[in-house]
ZAVEXNU-458650 format. One record per residue (C-alpha): x, y, z; residue in one letter. Coordinates in steps of 0.1 Angstrom, whole numbers. Layout:
N
c1,c2,c3,residuo
X,Y,Z,A
...
//
This chain:
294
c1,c2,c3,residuo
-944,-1621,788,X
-915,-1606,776,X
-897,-1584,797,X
-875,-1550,786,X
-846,-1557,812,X
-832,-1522,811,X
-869,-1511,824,X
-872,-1498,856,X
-903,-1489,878,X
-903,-1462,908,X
-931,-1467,934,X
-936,-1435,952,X
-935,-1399,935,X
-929,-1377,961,X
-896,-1349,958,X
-875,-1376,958,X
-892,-1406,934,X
-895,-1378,912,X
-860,-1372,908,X
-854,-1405,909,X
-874,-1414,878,X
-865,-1387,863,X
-828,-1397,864,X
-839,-1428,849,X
-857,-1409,823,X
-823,-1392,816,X
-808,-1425,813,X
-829,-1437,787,X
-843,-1465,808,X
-881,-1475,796,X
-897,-1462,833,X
-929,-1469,849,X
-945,-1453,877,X
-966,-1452,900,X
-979,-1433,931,X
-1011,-1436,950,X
-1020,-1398,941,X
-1019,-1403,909,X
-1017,-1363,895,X
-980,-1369,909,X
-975,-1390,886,X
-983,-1363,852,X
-949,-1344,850,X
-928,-1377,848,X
-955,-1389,820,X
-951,-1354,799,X
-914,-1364,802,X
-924,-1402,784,X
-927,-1423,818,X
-956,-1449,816,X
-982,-1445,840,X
-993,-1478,861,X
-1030,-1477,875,X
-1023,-1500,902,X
-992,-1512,921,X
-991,-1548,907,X
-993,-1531,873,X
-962,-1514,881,X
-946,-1541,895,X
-955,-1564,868,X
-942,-1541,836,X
-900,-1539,848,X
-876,-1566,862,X
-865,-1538,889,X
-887,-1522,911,X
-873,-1490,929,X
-897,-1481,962,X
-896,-1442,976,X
-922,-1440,1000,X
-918,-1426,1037,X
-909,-1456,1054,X
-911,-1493,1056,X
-945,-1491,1071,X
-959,-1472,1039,X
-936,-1498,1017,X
-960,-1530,1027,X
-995,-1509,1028,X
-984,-1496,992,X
-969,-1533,978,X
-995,-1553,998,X
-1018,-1558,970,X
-988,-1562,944,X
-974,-1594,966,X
-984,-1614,935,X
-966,-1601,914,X
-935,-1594,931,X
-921,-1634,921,X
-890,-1627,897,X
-886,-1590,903,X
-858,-1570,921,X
-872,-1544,953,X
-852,-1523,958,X
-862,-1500,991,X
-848,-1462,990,X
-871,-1455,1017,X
-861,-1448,1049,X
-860,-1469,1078,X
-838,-1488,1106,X
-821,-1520,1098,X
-845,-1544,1119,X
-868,-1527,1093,X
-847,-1534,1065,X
-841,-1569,1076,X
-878,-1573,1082,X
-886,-1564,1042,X
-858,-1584,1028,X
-874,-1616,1047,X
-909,-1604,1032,X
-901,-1598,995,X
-880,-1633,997,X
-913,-1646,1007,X
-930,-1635,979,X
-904,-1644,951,X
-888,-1615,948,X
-850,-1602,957,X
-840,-1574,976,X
-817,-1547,979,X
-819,-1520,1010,X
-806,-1487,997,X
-799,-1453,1016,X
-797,-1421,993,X
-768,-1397,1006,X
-783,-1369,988,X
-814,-1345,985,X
-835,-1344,954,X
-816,-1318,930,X
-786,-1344,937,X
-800,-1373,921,X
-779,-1379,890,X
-751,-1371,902,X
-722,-1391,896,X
-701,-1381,922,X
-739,-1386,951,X
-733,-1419,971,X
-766,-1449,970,X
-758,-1470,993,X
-767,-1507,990,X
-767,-1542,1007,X
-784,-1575,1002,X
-767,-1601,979,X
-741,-1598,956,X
-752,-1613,932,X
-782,-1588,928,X
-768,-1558,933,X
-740,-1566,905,X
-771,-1576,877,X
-785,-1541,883,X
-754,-1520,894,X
-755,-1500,856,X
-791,-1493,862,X
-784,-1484,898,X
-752,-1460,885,X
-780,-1437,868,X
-790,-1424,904,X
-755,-1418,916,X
-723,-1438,927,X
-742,-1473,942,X
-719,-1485,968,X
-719,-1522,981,X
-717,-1528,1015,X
-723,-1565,1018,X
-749,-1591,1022,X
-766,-1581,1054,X
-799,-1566,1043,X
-793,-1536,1075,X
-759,-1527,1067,X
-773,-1498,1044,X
-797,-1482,1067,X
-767,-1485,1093,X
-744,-1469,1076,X
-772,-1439,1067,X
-778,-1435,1102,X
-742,-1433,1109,X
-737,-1406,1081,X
-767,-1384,1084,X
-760,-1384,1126,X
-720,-1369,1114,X
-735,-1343,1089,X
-762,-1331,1116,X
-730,-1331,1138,X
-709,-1307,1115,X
-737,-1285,1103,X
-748,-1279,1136,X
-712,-1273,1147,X
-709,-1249,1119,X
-739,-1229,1127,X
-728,-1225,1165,X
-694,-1212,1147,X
-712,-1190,1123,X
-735,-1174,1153,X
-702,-1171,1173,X
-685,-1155,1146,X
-714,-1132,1129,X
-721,-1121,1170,X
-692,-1092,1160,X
-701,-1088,1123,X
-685,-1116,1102,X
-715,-1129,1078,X
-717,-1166,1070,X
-705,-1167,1036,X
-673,-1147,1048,X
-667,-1171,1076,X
-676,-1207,1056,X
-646,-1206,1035,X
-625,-1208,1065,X
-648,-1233,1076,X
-643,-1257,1045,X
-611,-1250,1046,X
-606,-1260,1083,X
-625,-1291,1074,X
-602,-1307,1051,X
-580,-1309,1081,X
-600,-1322,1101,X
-604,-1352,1071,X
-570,-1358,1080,X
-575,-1361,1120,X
-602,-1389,1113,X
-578,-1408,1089,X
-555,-1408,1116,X
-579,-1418,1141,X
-596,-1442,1120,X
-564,-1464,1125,X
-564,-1460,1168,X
-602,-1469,1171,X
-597,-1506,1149,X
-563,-1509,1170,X
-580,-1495,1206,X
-547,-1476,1213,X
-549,-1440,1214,X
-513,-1424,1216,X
-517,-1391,1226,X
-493,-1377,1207,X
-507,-1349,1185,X
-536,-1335,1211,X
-546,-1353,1243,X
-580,-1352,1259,X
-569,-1331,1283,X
-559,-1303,1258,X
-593,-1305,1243,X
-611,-1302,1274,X
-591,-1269,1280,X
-592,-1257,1242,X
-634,-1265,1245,X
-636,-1240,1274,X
-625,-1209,1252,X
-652,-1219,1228,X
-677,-1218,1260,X
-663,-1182,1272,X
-668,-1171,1242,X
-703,-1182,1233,X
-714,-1175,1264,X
-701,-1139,1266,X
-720,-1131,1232,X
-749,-1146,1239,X
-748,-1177,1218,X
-767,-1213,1231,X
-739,-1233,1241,X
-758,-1267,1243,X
-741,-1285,1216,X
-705,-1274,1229,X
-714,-1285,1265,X
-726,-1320,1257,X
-689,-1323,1238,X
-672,-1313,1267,X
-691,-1334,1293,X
-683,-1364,1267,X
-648,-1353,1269,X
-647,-1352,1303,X
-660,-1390,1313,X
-638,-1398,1288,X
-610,-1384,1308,X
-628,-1401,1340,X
-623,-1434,1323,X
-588,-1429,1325,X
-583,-1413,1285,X
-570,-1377,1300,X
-535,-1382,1283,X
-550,-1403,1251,X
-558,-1391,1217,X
-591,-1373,1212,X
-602,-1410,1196,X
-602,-1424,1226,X
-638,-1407,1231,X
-650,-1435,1212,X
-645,-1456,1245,X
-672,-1440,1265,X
-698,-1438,1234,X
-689,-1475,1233,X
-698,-1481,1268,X
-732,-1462,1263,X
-742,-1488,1237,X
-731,-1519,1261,X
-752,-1503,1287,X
-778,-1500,1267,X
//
């Protein structure tokens, strides 16, 4: 059977398979999809996607199979009875998942025929498209270079290397630094709107203040590879003193300090570690010793 090769199939047709194929629709790609509710599936069909009536129809119409469903659990219940016709195809997993997981998949689509590609999407829905929205990707080269300009219709796809985990690592590690800044920026817009300042007067500052901070983890980027930590712009020790005005503050108007405490107590075994007169990188020693203990 003949095979389109720009043709593309998206298992799973929730917010995000949605947007996904309909990127894809955007593209021009010849799509197929499919979704175990299968009234998802009508919108994307009004917009000329083909409709599969089973998962190993799906499989079987495109060279490249893009999976969206909840995690990697949902992945094999909804591909289980497609195994045979996964030989010769390309599964690529945008769920979500850890990278034992991802590992785990990569050794079962192998096992079937097929090749794999972990992906992480650094985006929400209305983002898909995007060509500035980071995919992130790993599994072989050699795969993720025959599909890269079918891939680029999502977003930027970024290659991390052959290790099927390193995506769903490195999506963990971003999603746990944007919970991290939001919910640093919502303790500073409570602290702030306490006396009257409204968010969107205080989040310009706020952007503004984080293209700074860009700077401080270019810097700091360079100390963690080395593991030396001059202290020569602001020492532990001056944080620790800097985070207690933040606390006074909060606490005085009211505002839940938890997420400022935990900083400070890191700070602080940091400085018990012997880091009191290092950079604020240094941190990065203690969070490190966490793991090893762990």
């Amino acid at each position: 059977m003949n095979v389109d090769r720009s043709a593309v199939t998206v298992i799973g047709l929730g917010s995000m398979g949605s947007a996904l194929a309909g990127a894809l629709l955007e593209r021009g790609h010849t799509t197929t999809v499919w979704n175990r509710t299968a009234h998802r599936a009508r919108p994307l069909v009004d917009r000329g996607a083909r409709p599969a009536a089973t998962a190993a129809e799906a499989v079987a119409a495109s060279p490249l199979v893009l999976a969206c469903v909840l995690d990697h659990d949902a992945l094999r219940s909804a591909l289980g009875p497609a195994e045979g016709a996964l030989a010769g195809r390309t599964l690529v997993d945008l769920g979500s998942g850890s990278p034992e997981q991802a590992r785990e998949v990569a050794a079962w689509a192998r096992s079937h025929g097929a090749d794999h590609l972990d992906g992480a999407i650094m985006t929400t829905p209305p983002g898909v498209g995007g060509p500035g929205v980071m995919f992130l990707y790993s599994g072989a080269r050699a795969v993720f270079d025959t599909h890269r300009p079918t891939l680029a219709a999502l977003g930027d796809p970024l290659y991390l290397g052959t290790d099927p985990g390193l995506a769903s690592l490195h999506d963990a590690a971003l999603l746990g630094l944007m919970w991290s800044t939001m919910t640093g920026w919502l303790h500073g817009t409570a602290l702030v709107g306490a006396e009257g300042t409204g968010a969107t007067a205080f989040t310009p500052l706020a952007i503004r203040w984080l293209s700074t901070v860009t700077g401080f983890l270019s810097t700091y980027a360079d100390q963690v590879d080395a593991g030396r930590y001059p202290g020569d712009d602001a020492t532990v020790d001056v944080q620790i003193a800097a985070i207690d005005h933040l606390l006074h503050a909060a606490e005085a108007r009211g505002v839940d300090n938890t997420l400022p405490a935990l900083l400070k107590a890191t700070m602080e075994r940091a400085r018990s570690a012997g880091h009191g007169s290092d950079s604020y990188a240094s941190v990065i020693e203690v969070l490190k010793d966490a793991a090893d203990r762990a």
